[in-house]
C-alpha positions in Angstrom: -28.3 -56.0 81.5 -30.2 -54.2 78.8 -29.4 -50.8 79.8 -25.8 -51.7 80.5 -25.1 -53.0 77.5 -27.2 -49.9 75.6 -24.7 -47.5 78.0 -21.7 -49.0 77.1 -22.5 -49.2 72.9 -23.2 -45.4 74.1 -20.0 -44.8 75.3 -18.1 -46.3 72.2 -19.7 -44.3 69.8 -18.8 -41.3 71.6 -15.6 -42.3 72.0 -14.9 -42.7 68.4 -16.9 -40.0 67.6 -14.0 -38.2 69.8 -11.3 -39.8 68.5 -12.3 -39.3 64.7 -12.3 -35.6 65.6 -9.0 -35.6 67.2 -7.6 -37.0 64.1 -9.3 -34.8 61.9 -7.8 -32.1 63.8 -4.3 -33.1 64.3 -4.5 -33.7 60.2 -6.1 -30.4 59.8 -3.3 -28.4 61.5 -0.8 -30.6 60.0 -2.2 -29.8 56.4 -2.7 -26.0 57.7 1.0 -25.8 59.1 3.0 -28.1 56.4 1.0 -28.8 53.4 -1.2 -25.7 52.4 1.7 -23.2 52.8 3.5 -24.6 50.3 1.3 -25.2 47.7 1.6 -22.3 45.7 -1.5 -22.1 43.5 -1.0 -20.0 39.7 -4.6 -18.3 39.2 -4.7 -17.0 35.8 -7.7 -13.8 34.6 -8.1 -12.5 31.2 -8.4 -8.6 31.6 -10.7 -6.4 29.6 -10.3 -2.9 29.6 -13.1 -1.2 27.4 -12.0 2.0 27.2 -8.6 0.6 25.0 -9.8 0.4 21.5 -7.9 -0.9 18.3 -6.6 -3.5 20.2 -3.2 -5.3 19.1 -0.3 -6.4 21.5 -1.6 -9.3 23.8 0.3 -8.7 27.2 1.2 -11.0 30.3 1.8 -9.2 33.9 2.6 -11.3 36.7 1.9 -10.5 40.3 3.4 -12.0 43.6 3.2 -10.6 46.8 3.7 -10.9 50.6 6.5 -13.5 50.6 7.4 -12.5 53.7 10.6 -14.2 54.3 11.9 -15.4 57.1 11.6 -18.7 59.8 8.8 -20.1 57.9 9.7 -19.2 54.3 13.1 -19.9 53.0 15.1 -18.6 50.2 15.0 -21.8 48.9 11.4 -21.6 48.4 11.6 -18.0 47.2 13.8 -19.7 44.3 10.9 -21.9 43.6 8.7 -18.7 43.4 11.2 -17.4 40.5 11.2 -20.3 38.8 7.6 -20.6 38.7 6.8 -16.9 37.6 9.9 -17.2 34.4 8.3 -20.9 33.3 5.3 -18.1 32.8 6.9 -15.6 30.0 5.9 -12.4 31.5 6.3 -9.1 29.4 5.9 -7.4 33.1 6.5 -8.4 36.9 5.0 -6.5 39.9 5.6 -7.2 43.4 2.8 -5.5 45.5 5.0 -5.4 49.1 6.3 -7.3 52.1 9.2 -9.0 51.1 10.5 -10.2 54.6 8.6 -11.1 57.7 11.3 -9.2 59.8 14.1 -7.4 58.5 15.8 -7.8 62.1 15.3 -11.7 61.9 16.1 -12.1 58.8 19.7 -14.6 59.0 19.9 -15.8 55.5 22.2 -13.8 52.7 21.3 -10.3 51.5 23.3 -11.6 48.6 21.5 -14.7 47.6 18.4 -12.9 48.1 18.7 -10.1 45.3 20.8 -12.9 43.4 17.2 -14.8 43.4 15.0 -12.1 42.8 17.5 -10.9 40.1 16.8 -13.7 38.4 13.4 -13.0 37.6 13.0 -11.8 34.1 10.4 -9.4 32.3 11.7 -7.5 28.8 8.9 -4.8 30.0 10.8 -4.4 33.2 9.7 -5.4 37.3 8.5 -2.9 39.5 7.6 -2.8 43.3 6.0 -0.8 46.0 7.1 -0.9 49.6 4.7 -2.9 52.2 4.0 -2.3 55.6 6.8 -5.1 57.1 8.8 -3.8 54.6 9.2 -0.5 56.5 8.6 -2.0 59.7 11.6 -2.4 61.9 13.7 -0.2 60.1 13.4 -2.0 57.2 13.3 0.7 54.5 16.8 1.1 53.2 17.0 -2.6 53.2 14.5 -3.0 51.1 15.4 0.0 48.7 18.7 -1.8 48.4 17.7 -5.2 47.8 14.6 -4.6 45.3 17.0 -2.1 43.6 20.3 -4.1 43.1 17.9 -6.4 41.8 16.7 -4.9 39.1 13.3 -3.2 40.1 12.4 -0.4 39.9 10.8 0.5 43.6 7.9 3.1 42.9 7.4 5.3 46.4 4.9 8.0 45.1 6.0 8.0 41.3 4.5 7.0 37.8 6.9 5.6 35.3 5.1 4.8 31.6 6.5 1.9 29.8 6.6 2.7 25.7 4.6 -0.8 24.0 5.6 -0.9 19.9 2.4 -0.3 18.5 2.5 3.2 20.0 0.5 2.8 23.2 2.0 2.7 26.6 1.4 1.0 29.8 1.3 3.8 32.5 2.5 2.0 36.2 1.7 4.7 39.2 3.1 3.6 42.6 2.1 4.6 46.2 4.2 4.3 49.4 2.7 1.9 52.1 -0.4 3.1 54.2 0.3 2.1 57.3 4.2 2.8 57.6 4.9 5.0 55.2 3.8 8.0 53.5 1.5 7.8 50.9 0.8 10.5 48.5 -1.9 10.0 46.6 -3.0 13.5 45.0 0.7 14.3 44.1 1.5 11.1 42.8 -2.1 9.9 40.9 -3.0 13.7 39.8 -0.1 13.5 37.6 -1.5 10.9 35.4 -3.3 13.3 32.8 0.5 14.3 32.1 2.0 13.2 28.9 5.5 13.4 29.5 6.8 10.8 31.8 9.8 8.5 32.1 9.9 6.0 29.3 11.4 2.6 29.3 11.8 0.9 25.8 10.7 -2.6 25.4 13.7 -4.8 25.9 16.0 -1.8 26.5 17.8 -1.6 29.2 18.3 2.3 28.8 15.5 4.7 29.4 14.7 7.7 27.1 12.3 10.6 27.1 8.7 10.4 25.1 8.0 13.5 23.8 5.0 15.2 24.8 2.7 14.4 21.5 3.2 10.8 22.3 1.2 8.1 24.1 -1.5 10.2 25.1 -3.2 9.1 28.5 -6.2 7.5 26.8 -4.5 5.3 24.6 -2.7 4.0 28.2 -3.2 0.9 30.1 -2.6 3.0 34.0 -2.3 0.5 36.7 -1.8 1.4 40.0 0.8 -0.6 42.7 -0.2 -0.1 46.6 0.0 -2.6 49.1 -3.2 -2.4 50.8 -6.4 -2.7 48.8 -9.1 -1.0 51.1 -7.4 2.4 49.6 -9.4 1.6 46.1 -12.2 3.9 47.1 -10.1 6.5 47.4 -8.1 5.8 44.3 -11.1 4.9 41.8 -11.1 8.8 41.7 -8.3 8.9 39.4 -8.1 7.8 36.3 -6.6 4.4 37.0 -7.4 1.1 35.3 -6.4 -1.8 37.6 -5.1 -2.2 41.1 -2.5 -4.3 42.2 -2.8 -5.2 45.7 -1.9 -8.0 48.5 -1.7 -7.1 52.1 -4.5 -9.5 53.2 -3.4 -12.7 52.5 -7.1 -14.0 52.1 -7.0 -14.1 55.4 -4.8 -17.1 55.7 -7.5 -18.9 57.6 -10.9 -18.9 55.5 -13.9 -21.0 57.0 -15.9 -22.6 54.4 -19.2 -20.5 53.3 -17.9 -17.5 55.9 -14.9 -16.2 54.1 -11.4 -15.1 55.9 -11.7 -15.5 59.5 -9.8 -12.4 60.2 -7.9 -9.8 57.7 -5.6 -6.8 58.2 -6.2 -3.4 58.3 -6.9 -1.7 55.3 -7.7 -5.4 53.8 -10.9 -5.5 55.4 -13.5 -4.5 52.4 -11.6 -6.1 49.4 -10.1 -9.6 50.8 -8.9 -11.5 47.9 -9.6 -11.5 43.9 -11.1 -9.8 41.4 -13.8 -6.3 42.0 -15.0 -3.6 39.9 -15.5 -0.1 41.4 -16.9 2.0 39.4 -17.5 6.2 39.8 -19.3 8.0 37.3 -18.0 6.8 34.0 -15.3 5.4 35.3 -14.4 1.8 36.0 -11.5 0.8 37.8 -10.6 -3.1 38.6 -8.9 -4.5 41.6 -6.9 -7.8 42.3 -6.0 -8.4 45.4 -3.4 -11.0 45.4 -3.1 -13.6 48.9 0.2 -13.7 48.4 2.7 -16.5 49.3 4.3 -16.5 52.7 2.4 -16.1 56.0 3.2 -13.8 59.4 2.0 -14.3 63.1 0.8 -18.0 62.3 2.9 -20.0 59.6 -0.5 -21.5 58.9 -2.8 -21.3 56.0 -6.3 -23.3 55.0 -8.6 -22.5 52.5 -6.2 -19.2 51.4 -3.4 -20.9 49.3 -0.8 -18.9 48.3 -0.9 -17.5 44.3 1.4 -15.8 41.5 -1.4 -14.0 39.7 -1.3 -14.3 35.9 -3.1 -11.2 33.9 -3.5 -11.4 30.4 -5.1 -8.9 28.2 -4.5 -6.5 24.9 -4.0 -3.6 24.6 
């Protein structure tokens, strides 16, 4: 009678042992699938860049990256994005690639979609770089279209420099997408001990011409744009500042203590946040934004999607 009784207490336990960790499961892919997703997270880092003496202007940049939208992220909450990245008051807006899932499944309006993005507003101007699923699927020219009509200004291999009012300049060098597109990184980064670049005036919307005496390089913030961050070590070779980055989307799926359970190519080394690489003299920071949508699995635990907030003077 003993031993029946002792099997049968046996059994219960086990039972609800079993039955605890079904629920914790089903919860944990619900939270995963419908909660995590959508609880865009703003992470804010103050930026300090030794090299820029005589510091004066106090500057805001904001990052987002890999919305990819599509079935699992709507427009609707790529308006929500907007909204949250103007209640910020950025001088400067970079998006760091991967603006739709699919171009080919994409069903929702070309229109509303720049008419969203449009919205977003920075008086130092918005800038992008192209992403792999941006170029995927024949997805180039779309994306040209739509990040132009919206008022950014799509850097594929090209350095614009941004004139500040206390006579230094914020130099923005953008590279074309690793894995789909064609990067140029000599050509495009060896042109940043040049002087003479094109200029865009704080809160003017026309550009104009610096002459060459002014905003020398070392009096430049220089941030780089690429989409996938594992290119740093090739890029802390130039004289570059901070890189922007998203690409790995922290994974999407991060297991407590072990990190990301699995990332991208070219997102394998730097996953997510803040490093410091450094070559010779030279220090160069990365961010590497998780972005805000998801691809393959609409799921996401322990990797909540960010806007990145940068503040620092220069």
């Amino acid at each position: 009678m003993l031993g029946e009784i002792l099997s049968l207490t046996i059994v219960k336990y086990c039972l609800s042992i079993l039955l605890i960790l079904i629920i914790l499961g089903v919860a944990g892919l619900i939270y995963a699938a419908y909660v995590e997703p959508k609880s865009v997270v703003i992470t804010r880092h103050q930026l300090e860049i030794s090299r820029l003496l005589d510091k004066k202007q106090g500057l805001t940049i904001v990052q987002f990256s890999d919305t990819h939208v599509g079935p699992h992220f709507s427009l609707a909450q790529l308006k929500e994005v907007v909204t949250l990245i103007n209640e910020q008051k950025p001088d400067l807006i970079v998006f760091t690639g991967d603006l739709l899932d699919r171009v080919r499944s994409f069903k929702e309006s070309k229109d509303e979609l720049i008419a969203i993005l449009a919205e977003l507003n920075a008086p130092l101007g918005k800038f992008a770089v192209y992403g792999n699923h941006d170029h995927g699927g024949g997805g180039s020219e779309y994306y040209r279209q739509v990040m132009e009509q919206a008022n950014f200004d799509l850097l594929v291999n090209d350095v614009k420099t941004i004139a500040l009012t206390n006579n230094k300049a914020i130099t923005i060098a953008g590279l074309d997408d690793f894995l789909l597109g064609k990067p140029k990184i000599e050509e495009t980064l060896g042109r940043l001990d040049q002087t003479e670049r094109l200029t865009y005036q704080k809160e003017q919307t026309l550009s104009t011409q610096l002459p060459s005496s002014t905003s020398p390089l070392a009096e430049n913030l220089v941030i780089c744009l690429v989409h996938e961050p594992d290119v740093a070590d090739r890029i802390v070779s130039y004289p570059v500042d901070l890189q922007l980055s998203g690409h790995s989307h922290g994974g999407q799926v991060q297991i407590p203590l072990l990190g990301p359970v699995i990332t991208p190519s070219l997102a394998r080394k730097y996953k997510e946040g803040l490093y410091q690489l450094r070559q010779g003299n030279h220090t160069m920071q990365v961010y590497v934004n998780r972005g805000i949508g998801t691809t393959r699995l609409p799921i996401r635990m322990g990797s909540r999607p960010e806007i990145a907030i940068f503040n620092l003077e220069i």
